[in-house]
BALORO-929953 format. One line per 3 residues: number of its first residue (from 1); their letters; for each residue x, y, z negated of C-alpha. Coordinates in pm, whole numbers, plus 50000, padded with zeros to 5 digits. Layout:
BALORO-929953
NUM) a) X/Y/Z | ...
end
This chain:
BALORO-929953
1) xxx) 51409/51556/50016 | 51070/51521/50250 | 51135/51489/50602
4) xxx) 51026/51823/50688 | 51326/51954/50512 | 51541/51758/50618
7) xxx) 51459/51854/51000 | 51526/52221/50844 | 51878/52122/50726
10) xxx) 51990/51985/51098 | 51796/52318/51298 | 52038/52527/51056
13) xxx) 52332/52305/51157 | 52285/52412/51491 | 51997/52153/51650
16) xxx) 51675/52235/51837 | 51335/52135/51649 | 51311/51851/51927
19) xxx) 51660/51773/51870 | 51622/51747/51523 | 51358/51510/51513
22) xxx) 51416/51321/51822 | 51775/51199/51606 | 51553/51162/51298
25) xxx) 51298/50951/51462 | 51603/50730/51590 | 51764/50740/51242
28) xxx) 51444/50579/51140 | 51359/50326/51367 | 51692/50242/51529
31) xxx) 51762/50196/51901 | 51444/50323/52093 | 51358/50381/52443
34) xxx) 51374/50748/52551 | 50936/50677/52636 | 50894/50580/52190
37) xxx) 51124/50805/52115 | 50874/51086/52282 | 50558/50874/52118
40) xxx) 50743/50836/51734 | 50812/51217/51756 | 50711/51587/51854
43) xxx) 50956/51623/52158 | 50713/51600/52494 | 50761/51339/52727
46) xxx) 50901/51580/52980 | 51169/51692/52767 | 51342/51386/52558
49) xxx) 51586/51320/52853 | 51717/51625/52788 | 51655/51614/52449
52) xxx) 51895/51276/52401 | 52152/51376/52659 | 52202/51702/52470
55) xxx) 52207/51482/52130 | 52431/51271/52296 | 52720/51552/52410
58) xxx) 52696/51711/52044 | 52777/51328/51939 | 52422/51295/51764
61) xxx) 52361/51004/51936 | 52420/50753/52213 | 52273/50679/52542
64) xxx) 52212/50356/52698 | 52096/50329/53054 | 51962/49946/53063
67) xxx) 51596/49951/53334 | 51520/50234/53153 | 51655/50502/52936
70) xxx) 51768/50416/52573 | 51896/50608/52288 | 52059/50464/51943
73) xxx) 52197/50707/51646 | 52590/50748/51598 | 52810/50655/51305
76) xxx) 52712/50903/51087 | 53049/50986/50944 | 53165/51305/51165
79) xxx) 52784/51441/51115 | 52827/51388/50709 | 53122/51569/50673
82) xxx) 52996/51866/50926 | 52664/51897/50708 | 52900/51888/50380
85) xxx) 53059/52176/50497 | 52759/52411/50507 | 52649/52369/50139
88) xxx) 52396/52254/49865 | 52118/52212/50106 | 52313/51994/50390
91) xxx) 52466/51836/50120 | 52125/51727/50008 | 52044/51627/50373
94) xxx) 52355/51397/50482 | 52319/51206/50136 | 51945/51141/50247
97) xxx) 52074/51062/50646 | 52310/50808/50432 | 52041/50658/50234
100) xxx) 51828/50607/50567 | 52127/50503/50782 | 52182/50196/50472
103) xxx) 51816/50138/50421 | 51713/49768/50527 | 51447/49710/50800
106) xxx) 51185/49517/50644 | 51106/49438/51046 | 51374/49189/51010
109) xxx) 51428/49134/50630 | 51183/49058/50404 | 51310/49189/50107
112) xxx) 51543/49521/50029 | 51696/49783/49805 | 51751/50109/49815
115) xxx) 51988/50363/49594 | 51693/50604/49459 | 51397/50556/49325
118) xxx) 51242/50821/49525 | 51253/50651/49835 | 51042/50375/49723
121) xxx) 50794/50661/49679 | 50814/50797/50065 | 50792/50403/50162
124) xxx) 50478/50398/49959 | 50318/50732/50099 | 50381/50629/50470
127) xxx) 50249/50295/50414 | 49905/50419/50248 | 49813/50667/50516
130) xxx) 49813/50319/50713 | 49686/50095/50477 | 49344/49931/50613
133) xxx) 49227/49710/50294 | 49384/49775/49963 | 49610/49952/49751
136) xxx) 49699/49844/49405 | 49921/50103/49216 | 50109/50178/48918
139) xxx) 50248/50479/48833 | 50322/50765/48612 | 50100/51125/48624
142) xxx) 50344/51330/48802 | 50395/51055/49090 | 50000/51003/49128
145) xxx) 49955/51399/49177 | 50215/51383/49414 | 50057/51067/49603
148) xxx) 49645/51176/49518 | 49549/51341/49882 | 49680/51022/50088
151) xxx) 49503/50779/49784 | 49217/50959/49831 | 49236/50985/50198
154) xxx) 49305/50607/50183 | 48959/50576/49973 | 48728/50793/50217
157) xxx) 48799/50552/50512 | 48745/50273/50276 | 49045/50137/50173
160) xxx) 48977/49968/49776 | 49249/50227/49603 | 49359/50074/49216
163) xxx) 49562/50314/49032 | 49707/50208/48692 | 49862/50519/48579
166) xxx) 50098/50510/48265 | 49983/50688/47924 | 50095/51034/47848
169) xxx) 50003/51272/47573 | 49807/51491/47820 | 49666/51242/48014
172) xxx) 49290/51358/47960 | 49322/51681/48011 | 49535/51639/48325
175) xxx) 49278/51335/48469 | 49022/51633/48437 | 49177/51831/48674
178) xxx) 49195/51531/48969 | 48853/51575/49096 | 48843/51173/49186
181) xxx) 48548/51103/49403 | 48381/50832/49576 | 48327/50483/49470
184) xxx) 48655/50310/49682 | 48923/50490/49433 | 48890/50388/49048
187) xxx) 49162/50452/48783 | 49267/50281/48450 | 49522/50407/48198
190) xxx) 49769/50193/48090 | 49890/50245/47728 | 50244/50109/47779
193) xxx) 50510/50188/47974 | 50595/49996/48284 | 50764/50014/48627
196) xxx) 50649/50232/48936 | 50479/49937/49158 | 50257/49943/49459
199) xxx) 50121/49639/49681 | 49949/49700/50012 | 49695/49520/50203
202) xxx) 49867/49222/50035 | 50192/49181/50258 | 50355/49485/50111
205) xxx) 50506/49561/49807 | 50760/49846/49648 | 50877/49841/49255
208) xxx) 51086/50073/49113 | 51193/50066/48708 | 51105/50366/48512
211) xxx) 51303/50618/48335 | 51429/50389/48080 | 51630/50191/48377
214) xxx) 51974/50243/48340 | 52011/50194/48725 | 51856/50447/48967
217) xxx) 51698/50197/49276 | 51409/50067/49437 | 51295/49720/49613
220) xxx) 51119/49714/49967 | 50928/49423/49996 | 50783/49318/50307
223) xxx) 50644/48944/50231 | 50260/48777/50128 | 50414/48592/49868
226) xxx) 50630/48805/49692 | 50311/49042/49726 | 50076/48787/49600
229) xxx) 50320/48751/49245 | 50342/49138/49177 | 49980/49133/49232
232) xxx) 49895/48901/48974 | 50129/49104/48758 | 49979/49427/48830
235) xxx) 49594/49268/48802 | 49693/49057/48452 | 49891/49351/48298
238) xxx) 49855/49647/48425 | 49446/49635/48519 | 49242/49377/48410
241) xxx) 49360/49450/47989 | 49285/49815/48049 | 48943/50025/48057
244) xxx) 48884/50265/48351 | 48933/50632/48293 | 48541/50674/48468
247) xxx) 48278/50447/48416 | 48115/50315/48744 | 47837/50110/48734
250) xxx) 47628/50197/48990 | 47579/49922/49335 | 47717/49849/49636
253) xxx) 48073/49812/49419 | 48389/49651/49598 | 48615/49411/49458
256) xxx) 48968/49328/49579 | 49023/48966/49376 | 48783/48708/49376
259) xxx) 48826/48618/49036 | 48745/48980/48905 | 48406/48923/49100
262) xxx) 48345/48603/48931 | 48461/48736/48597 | 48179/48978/48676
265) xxx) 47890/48840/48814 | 47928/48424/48687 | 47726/48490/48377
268) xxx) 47458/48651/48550 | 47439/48383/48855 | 47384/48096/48524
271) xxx) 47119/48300/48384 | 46954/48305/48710 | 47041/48629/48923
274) xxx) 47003/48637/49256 | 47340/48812/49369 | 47412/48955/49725
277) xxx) 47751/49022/49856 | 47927/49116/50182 | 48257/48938/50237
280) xxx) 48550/49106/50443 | 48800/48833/50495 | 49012/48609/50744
283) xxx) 48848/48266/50855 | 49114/47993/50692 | 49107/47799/51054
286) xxx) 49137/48080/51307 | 49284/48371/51080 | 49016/48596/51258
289) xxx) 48887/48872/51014 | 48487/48756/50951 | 48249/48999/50771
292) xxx) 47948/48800/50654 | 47672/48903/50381 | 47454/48644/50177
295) xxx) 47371/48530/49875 | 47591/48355/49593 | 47464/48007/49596
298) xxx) 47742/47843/49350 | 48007/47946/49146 | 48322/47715/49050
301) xxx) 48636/47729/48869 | 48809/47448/48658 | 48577/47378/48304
304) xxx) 48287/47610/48402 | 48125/47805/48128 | 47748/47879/48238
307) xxx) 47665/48097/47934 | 47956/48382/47912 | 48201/48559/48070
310) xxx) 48507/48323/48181 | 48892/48408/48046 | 49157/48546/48306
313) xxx) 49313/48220/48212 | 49038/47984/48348 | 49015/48184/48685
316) xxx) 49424/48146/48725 | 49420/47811/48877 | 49140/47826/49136
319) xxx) 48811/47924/49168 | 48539/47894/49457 | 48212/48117/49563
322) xxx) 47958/47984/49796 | 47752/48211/49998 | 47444/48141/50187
325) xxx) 47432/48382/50500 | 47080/48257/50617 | 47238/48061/50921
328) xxx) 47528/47887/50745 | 47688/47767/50406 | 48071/47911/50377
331) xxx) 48295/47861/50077 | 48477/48157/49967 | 48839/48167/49838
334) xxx) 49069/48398/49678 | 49424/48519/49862 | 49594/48259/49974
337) xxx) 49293/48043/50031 | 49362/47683/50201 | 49078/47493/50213
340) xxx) 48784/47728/50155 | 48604/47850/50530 | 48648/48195/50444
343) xxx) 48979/48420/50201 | 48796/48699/50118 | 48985/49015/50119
346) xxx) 48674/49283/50010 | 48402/49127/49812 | 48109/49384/49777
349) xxx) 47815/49317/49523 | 47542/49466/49703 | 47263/49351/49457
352) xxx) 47148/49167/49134 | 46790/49043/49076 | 46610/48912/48849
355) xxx) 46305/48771/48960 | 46299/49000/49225 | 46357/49311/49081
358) xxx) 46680/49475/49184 | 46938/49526/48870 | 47159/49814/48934
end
C-alpha cells in the first residue's frame, strides 16, 4: 500500500488530511520537532501545534515540551485494533503502520530487514528521486514499469541509471513500449533469474529474493562496503556478461566503474588513441568532489595486455588511469581508491582520435 493510501485509510478513521500525515511523517522519521514535522509534511507551519495537540488527545501521538515543541508516535497497539475494526482496507493500513513502526533506521544501523518484499521497493523509489550519481538495478519487468518515471527522472538530471532486468517471454515486445531516452539510462537483459537488487550512489543498497524464495523479506543496507560487494555482484553477473537491449555508441558516454572504462578504451590507448575524459570523483586526501577533464596518459592493471581487450578477471585486483589535465598529472582510481589522487565516481569518454581525427 503507497503512502497516499494509506493517508486515505486514517482520514476515513476519523483524522484530518494534516492529521493524517503529520502522524505518518512521525511514524516515519521518529521523534521530530513540531518546526520538521511542518517541513517533512503538508500541514503549514501555522497549524502543526494544533495539528499534534489534536493527535495527541485522540492518542495518535505524544507531545514533548523540551525548548521547543516535540512530537513522537504512540504504541501503536490501541490504533491497530481501532483500524481492524473498520475492514479490508484499514486492515491493509495498520499491517503497513506495523511494518513501518518495526522497520530499522538505517540512520543508526547499517544493515536491516524487513517482512515484505515490497517495501524494499518503496525504499528504493524514495532513494532514486534523491540519488545524485548512480543507480545500478536489477529487477523483473513488472517492478521496472512500476519504478521507469523516477529511473528516468533520475537519468534527465544525470544520474548514470543501470537496469538489469530479468528475461521474460515478452520481454521485446514489452521493452518496445518503454520509450527509454537519453544517453544516462541504458538497459541489459539478463537471461537468468536472480534477486530484486539496487545500489545507490554507492553507500546504499536493497536486495530482495525473487519469487522462488520461500521467505517473503527484504534487506536495507545503508553501508560503502556492503555496497561496494553487491556491486561487484551486480557488475560481474548481472551486467558486464549481458548485451544491452539498445545499442549506444555514439560520444560523450558515461561510465560508473573504472574498470568497464578500461575494458573499453585500453586497446585503443596501445594502438595509439588519443582519449579524452572528464572525471567526477572525490580527491583521496580531502574527500572534496573534483571534476577534472584531460587526456589518458597511461593505463595500468596487474600483467598488462597492450594488444586486446583485458578479462574482468585482470581488472579485479586493481587497476590505475592517468590523466593529463594540461596543468597537472592525477592518477585515477576505482571505488574505494587509497592511494590514487583522484576515486572517480563518473568517468565520461568525451573523445577518441586517431591522429587527430575524432573517432565517434
Amino acid at each position: 500500500m503507497d503512502r497516499d493510501t494509506l493517508k486515505r485509510a486514517l482520514e476515513n478513521a476519523d483524522l484530518t488530511g494534516y492529521e493524517a500525515d503529520a502522524y505518518l511523517t512521525l511514524v516515519d522519521h521518529g521523534r521530530l520537532p513540531a518546526v520538521d514535522v511542518a517541513k517533512k509534511s503538508s500541514v503549514p507551519t501555522s497549524q502543526v501545534y494544533e495539528t499534534l495537540r489534536s493527535l495527541e488527545t485522540k492518542g495518535f501521538v505524544e507531545t514533548i515540551d523540551q525548548d521547543r515543541l516535540h512530537a513522537e508516535p504512540s504504541d501503536p497497539v490501541d490504533i491497530l485494533s481501532h483500524l481492524r475494526e473498520r475492514g479490508n482496507l484499514f486492515t491493509d493500513a495498520a499491517e503497513e503502520l506495523e511494518e513501518r513502526w518495526e522497520q530499522p533506521d538505517l540512520k543508526d544501523h547499517r544493515v536491516g530487514v524487513v517482512k515484505h518484499a515490497e517495501t524494499v521497493l518503496e525504499h528504493v523509489r524514495t532513494q532514486v528521486r534523491e540519488a545524485d550519481v548512480a543507480v545500478e538495478l536489477a529487477l523483473t519487468a513488472d517492478q521496472f514499469e512500476s519504478l521507469r518515471a523516477d529511473l528516468q527522472a533520475a537519468a534527465d538530471r544525470d544520474v548514470i541509471v543501470h537496469v538489469a532486468v530479468y528475461y521474460e517471454p515478452d520481454i521485446a515486445e514489452r521493452s518496445a513500449e518503454w520509450e527509454l531516452s537519453g544517453p544516462n539510462l541504458e538497459m541489459r537483459v539478463v537471461k537468468i533469474p536472480g534477486p530484486f537488487l539496487a545500489v545507490l550512489d554507492r553507500s546504499r543498497t536493497y536486495f530482495a529474493p525473487n519469487s522462488r524464495a520461500e521467505e517473503n523479506y527484504g534487506i536495507l543496507i545503508h553501508d560503502n562496503i556492503l555496497s561496494f560487494i553487491n556491486h561487484w555482484y551486480f557488475q560481474t553477473c548481472l551486467w558486464y556478461s549481458w548485451e544491452p537491449l539498445s545499442s549506444n555508441q555514439q560520444l560523450p558516454k558515461t561510465y560508473i566503474s573504472l574498470k568497464e572504462f578500461i575494458r573499453d578504451v585500453s586497446a585503443l590507448y596501445h594502438a595509439g588513441a588519443s582519449i579524452a575524459v572528464t572525471i567526477d570523483g572525490l580527491d583521496v586526501e580531502t574527500r572534496a568532489f573534483r571534476t577534472v577533464t584531460g587526456t589518458v596518459t597511461n593505463v595500468y592493471y596487474p600483467d598488462i595486455f597492450t594488444n586486446h581487450t583485458p578479462s574482468l578477471e585482470r581488472l579485479s585486483t586493481y587497476s590505475i588511469v592517468w590523466l593529463d589535465t594540461g596543468s597537472e598529472e592525477l592518477s585515477v582510481g576505482g571505488w574505494g581508491a587509497v592511494f590514487e589522487d583522484l576515486e572517480a565516481q563518473k568517468i565520461t569518454l568525451e573523445a577518441i582520435a586517431f591522429d587527430g581525427d575524432a573517432q565517434l
